[in-house]
C-alpha positions in Angstrom: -39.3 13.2 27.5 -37.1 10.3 29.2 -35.1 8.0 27.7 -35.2 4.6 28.3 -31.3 3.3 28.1 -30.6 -0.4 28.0 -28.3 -0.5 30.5 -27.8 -4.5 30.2 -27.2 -4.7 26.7 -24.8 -1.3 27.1 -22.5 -2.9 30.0 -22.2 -6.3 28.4 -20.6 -5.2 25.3 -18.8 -2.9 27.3 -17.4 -5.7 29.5 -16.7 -8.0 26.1 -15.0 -4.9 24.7 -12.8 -4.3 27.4 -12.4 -8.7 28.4 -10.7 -8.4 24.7 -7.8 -6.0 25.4 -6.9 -8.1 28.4 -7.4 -11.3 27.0 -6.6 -10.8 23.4 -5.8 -14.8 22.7 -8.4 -16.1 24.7 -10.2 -18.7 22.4 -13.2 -19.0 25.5 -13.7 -14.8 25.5 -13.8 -15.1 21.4 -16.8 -17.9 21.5 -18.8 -15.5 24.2 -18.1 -12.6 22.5 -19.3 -14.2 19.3 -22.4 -15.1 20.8 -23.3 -12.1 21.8 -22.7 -10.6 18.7 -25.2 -13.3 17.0 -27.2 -12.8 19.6 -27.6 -8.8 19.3 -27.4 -9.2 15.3 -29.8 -12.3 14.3 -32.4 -11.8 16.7 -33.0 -7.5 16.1 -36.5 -7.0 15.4 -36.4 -3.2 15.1 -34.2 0.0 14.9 -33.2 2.8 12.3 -34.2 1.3 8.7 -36.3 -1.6 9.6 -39.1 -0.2 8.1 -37.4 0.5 5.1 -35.8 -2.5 5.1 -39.1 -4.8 5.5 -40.6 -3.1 2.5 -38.0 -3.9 0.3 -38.3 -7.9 1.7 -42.0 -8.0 1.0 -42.0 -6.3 -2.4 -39.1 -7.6 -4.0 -39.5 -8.7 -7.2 -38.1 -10.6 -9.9 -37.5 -8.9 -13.2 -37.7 -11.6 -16.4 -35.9 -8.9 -17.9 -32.5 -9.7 -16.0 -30.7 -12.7 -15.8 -30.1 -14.7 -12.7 -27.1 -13.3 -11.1 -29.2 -9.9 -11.2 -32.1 -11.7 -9.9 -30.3 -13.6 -7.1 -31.9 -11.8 -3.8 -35.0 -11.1 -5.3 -34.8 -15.3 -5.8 -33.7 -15.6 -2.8 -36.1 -13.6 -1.2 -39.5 -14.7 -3.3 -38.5 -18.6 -2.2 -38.3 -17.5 1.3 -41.8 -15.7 1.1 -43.3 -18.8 -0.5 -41.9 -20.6 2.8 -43.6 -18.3 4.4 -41.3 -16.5 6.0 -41.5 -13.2 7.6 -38.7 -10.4 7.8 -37.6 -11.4 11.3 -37.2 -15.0 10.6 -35.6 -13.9 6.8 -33.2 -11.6 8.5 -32.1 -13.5 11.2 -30.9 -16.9 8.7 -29.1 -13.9 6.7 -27.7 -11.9 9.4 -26.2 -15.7 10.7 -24.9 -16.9 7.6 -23.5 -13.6 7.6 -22.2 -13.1 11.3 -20.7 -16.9 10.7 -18.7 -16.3 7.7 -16.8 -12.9 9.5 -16.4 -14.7 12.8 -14.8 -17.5 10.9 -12.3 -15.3 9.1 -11.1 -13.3 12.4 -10.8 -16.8 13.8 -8.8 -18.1 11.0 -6.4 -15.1 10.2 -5.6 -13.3 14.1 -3.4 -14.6 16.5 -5.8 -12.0 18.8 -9.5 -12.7 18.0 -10.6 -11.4 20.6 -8.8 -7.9 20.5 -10.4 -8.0 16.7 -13.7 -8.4 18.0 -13.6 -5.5 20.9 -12.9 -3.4 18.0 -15.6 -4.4 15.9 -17.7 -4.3 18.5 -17.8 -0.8 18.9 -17.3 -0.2 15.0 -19.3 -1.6 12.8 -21.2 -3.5 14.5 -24.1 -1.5 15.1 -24.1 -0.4 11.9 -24.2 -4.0 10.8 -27.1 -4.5 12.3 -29.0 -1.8 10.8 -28.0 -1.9 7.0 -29.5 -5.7 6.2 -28.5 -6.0 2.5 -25.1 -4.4 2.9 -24.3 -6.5 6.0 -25.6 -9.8 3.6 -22.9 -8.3 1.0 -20.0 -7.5 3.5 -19.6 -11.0 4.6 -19.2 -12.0 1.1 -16.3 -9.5 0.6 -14.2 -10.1 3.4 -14.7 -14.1 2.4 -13.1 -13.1 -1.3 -10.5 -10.6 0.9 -8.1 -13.1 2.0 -8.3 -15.1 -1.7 -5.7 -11.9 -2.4 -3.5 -12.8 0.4 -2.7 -16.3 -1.7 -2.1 -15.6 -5.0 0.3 -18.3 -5.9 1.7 -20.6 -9.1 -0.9 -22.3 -11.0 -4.0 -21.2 -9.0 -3.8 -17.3 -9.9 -6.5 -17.6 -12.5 -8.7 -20.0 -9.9 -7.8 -17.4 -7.2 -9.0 -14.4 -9.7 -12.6 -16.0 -10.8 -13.1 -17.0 -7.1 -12.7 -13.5 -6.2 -14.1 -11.7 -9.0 -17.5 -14.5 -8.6 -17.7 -13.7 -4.5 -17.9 -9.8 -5.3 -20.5 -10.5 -7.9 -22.4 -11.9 -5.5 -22.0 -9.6 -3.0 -22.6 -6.8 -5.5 -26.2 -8.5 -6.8 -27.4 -8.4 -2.9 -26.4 -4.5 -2.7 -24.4 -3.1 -5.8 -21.8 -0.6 -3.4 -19.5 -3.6 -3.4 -18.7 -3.9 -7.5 -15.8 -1.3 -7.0 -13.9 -4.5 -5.2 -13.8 -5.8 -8.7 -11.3 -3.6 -9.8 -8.9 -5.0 -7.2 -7.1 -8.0 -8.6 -6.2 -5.3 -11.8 -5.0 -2.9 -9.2 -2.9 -5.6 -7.3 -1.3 -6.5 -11.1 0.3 -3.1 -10.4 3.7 -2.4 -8.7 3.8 -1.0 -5.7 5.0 2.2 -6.8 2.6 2.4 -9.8 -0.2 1.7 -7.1 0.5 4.3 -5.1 1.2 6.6 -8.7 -2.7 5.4 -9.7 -4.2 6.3 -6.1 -2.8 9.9 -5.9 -3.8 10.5 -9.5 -7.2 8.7 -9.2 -7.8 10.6 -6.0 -7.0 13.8 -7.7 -9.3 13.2 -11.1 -12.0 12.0 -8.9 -12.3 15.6 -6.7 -11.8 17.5 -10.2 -14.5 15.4 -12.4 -16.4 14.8 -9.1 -19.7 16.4 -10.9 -19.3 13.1 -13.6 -19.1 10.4 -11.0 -23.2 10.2 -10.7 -23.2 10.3 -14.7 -20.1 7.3 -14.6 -21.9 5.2 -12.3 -25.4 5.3 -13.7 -23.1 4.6 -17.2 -21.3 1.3 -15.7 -24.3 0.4 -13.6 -27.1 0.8 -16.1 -30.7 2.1 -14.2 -31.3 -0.7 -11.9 -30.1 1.6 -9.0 -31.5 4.7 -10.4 -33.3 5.5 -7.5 -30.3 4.6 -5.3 -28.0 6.9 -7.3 -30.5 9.7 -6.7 -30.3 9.3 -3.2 -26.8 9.0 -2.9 -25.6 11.7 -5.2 -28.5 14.5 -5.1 -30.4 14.2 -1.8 -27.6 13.0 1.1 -25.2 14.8 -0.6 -27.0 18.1 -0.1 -26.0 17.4 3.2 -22.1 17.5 2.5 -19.7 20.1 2.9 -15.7 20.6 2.8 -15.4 19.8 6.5 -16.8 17.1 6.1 -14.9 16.0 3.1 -12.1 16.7 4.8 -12.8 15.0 8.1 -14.0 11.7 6.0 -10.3 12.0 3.9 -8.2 12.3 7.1 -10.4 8.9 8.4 -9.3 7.2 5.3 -5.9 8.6 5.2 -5.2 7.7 8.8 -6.3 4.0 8.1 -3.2 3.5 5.4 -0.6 5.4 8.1 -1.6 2.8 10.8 -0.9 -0.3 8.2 2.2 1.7 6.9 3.6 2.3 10.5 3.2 -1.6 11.1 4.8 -2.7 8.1 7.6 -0.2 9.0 8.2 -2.0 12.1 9.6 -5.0 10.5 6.5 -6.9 10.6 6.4 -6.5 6.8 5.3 -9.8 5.4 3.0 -10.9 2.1 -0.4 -10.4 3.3 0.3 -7.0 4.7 1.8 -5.9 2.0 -1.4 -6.9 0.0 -3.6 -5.5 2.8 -1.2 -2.3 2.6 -2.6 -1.8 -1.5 -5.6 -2.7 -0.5 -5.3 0.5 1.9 -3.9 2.6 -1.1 -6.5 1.3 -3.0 -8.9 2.8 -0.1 -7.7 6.2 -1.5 -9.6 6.1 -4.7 -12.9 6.6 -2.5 -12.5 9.2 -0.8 -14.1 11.5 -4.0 -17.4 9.3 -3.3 -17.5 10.5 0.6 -17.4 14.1 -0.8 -21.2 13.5 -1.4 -21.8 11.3 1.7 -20.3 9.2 4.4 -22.3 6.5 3.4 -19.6 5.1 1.0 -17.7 4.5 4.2 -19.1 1.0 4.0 -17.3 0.4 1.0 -14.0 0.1 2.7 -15.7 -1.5 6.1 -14.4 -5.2 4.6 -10.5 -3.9 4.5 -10.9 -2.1 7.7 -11.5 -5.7 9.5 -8.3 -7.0 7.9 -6.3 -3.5 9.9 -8.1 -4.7 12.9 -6.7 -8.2 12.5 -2.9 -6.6 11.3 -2.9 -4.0 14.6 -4.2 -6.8 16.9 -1.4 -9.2 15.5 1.5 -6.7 15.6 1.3 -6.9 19.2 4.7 -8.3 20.7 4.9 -9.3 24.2 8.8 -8.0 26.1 9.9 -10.5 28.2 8.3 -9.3 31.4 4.9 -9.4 29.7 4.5 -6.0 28.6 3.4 -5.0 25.4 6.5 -3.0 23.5 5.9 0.6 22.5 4.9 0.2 19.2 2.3 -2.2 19.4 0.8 0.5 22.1 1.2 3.1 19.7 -1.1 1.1 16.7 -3.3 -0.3 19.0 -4.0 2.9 20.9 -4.0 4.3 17.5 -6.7 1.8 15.7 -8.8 2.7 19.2 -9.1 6.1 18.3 -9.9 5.2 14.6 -13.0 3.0 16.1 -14.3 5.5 19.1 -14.0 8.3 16.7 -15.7 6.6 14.2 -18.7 5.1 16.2 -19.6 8.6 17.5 -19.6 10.2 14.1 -21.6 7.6 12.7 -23.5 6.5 15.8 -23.8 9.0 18.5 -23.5 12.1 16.8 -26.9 14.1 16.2 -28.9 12.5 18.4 -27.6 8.6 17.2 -27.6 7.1 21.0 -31.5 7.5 21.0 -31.9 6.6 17.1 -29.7 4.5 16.3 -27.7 2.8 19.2 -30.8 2.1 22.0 -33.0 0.4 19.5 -30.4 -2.2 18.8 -30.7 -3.2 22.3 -34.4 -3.0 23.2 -35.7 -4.3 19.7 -34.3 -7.8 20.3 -36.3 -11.5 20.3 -33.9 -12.6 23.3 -32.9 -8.9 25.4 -37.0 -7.8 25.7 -38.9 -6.4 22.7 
C-alpha cells in the first residue's frame, strides 16, 4: 500500500532545523520557527491518540467528591463544553497557551533560541503534539523550572510555594508531573549528598522495583488506578533489560553532557541547579524499567540542557566555534536524533506517528 509522505511539512522543519545551527542568535529565524511550531501544534486535528484523547474531552467529569485543585481540568473542560466548544477548538487555545509559555522561556533564558528550537524541533515536538494533557502540564513545569534558578534572600519561601503551586497545577492536568515536587527538598541537599541520594535512590528503586506500582497507588490514592494499570502491568509487559539499559544510558548521557559543560569553566549558578536537576534525573530511571513512557517526566529539564549546550557555544576569534562547544553540541544532536527515532520512527512510527502530524492539520490540508 503507498504511503502518502508530506513532503512540505517534512522539508520545512527540516530547513528551520538546520536555519538554527547557522543562525543560532537570529531573533527573525526564532519568530518563524515559532510560528511554525504553533502552527503544526495548535491547529492538529488528528494523529496517534486523538481518539483517545477526544473521549477523555467529551466525558470528563467532575467529581463533588474532590476538591477543586483535583477538579481543575475537568472545570476547565465542562466550562469549555458549555461554550460549546469542540476538541479541535479546546485543543488548539491549550496547545497555544502552552506553545506560548515554552517559547517565552527559550526566549528569555538562551543567548541561542534558535539552536534551542532546532533541537526541540526534532525532539519533542512531535511528541508534544500527540500527548494533549501532558503537553498542557509540561508548559507549566518548565514555567516553575527556572523559579529554582533564583532562589535568593527573603523570597526563598515565595520562590518554594510558587514552585510547589505551578507543579500542582501541572500535576491536576496529568498527575506524571507530582514527582517535580520533591525538587526544592532535593535542592536543600549538598551537592555531594545529592549525588549520595541519586546513586542510592537509583539502586533501591531497581531492588524494590516490584513496590513502586503499590507506592504510587499509596501516595496517589485511586484516581489514576486505571492509569497505573496501564503503566505498570500492560506497557510494561512490553519491557526488557535492553531496554532498561538503553533508556538508563539516555538518561545517564543527559547528566555527562551538563557535567562536561560545567567542566569547561562555564560553571555558573543556574547550571549548577540544572546540573542537580540532572542528578535528580537519576531517580527515574527505575520507572523506565516498566516503560519509556516516563521519559516525559524529565522532557521539562531536557529543554533547560538544550538551552545550557546552545549557550556554551563560544565563538574563536576567526568565527569558529571552539572544540568544546562542537563536542556538546554534536553531542546534544545525537541525544535528539537518537531519541526521535526510538520514540518516533522506530516500529513503523514515520507512518503512525510522524505523517499524521503533518497531514491532519487545519492550515497544511486535512
Amino acid at each position: 500500500m503507498a504511503v502518502n509522505i508530506p513532503w512540505l511539512g517534512i522539508i520545512i522543519t527540516f530547513l528551520l532545523f538546520i536555519q538554527g545551527f547557522l543562525m543560532p542568535r537570529s531573533k527573525v529565524l526564532f519568530s518563524v520557527q515559532s510560528l511554525w511550531v504553533i502552527v503544526l501544534t495548535c491547529f492538529n486535528t488528528g494523529g496517534a491518540d486523538w481518539l483517545g484523547n477526544e473521549e477523555y474531552y467529551w466525558i470528563a467529569s467532575v467529581n463533588s467528591n474532590k476538591g477543586f485543585l483535583s477538579n481543575l481540568y475537568p472545570t476547565l473542560v465542562n466550562y469549555c463544553r458549555n461554550l460549546g466548544m469542540n476538541f479541535v477548538l479546546f485543543n488548539g487555545l491549550m496547545s497555544l497557551f502552552a506553545t506560548l509559555i515554552i517559547l517565552s522561556v527559550i526566549y528569555k533564558y538562551s543567548k541561542n533560541s534558535s539552536l534551542v528550537l532546532s533541537f526541540w524541533l526534532i525532539f519533542p515536538l512531535i511528541d508534544n503534539i500527540i500527548q494533549k494533557r501532558a503537553y498542557y502540564s509540561l508548559s507549566l513545569v518548565i514555567l516553575a523550572i527556572p523559579i529554582l534558578f533564583n532562589r535568593k534572600g527573603k523570597n526563598k519561601l515565595i520562590q518554594f510555594f510558587l514552585f510547589e503551586l505551578l507543579i500542582l497545577l501541572a500535576y491536576e492536568i496529568h498527575s506524571m508531573y507530582c514527582l517535580y515536587l520533591t525538587i526544592p527538598f532535593y535542592l536543600l541537599l549538598n551537592y555531594k549528598w545529592q549525588k549520595y541520594i541519586s546513586i542510592i535512590g537509583f539502586t533501591i528503586g531497581f531492588v524494590f522495583k516490584n513496590e513502586i506500582q503499590s507506592a504510587v497507588n499509596a501516595i496517589v490514592g485511586t484516581s489514576i488506578e486505571s492509569k497505573s494499570d496501564l503503566y505498570f502491568n500492560q506497557l510494561a509487559s512490553t519491557s526488557s533489560i535492553s531496554h532498561t539499559i538503553f533508556w538508563a544510558a539516555w538518561q545517564i548521557f543527559q547528566l555527562l553532557i551538563v557535567l562536561y559543560i560545567n567542566k569547561k569553566n562555564l560553571n555558573n549558578s543556574k547550571n549548577s541547579i540544572l546540573l542537580s536537576l540532572n542528578w535528580w534525573g537519576l531517580l527515574l530511571i527505575p520507572l523506565y524499567s516498566f516503560n519509556p513512557v516516563f521519559t516525559r517526566i524529565f522532557r521539562a529539564i531536557i529543554l533547560f540542557n538544550y538551552i545550557a549546550v546552545a549557550d556554551s557555544i563560544k565563538i574563536q576569534k576567526r568565527r569558529f566555534i571552539n572544540r568544546s562547544s562542537i563536542l556538546s553540541i554534536s553531542a546534544e544532536l545525537a541525544f535528539v536524533a537518537i531519541t526521535f527515532y526510538m520514540m518516533d520512527v522506530n516500529s513503523n512510527g514515520l507512518v503512525q506517528v510522524v505523517y499524521p502530524i503533518f497531514q491532519n492539520n487545519l492550515l497544511l490540508g486535512d
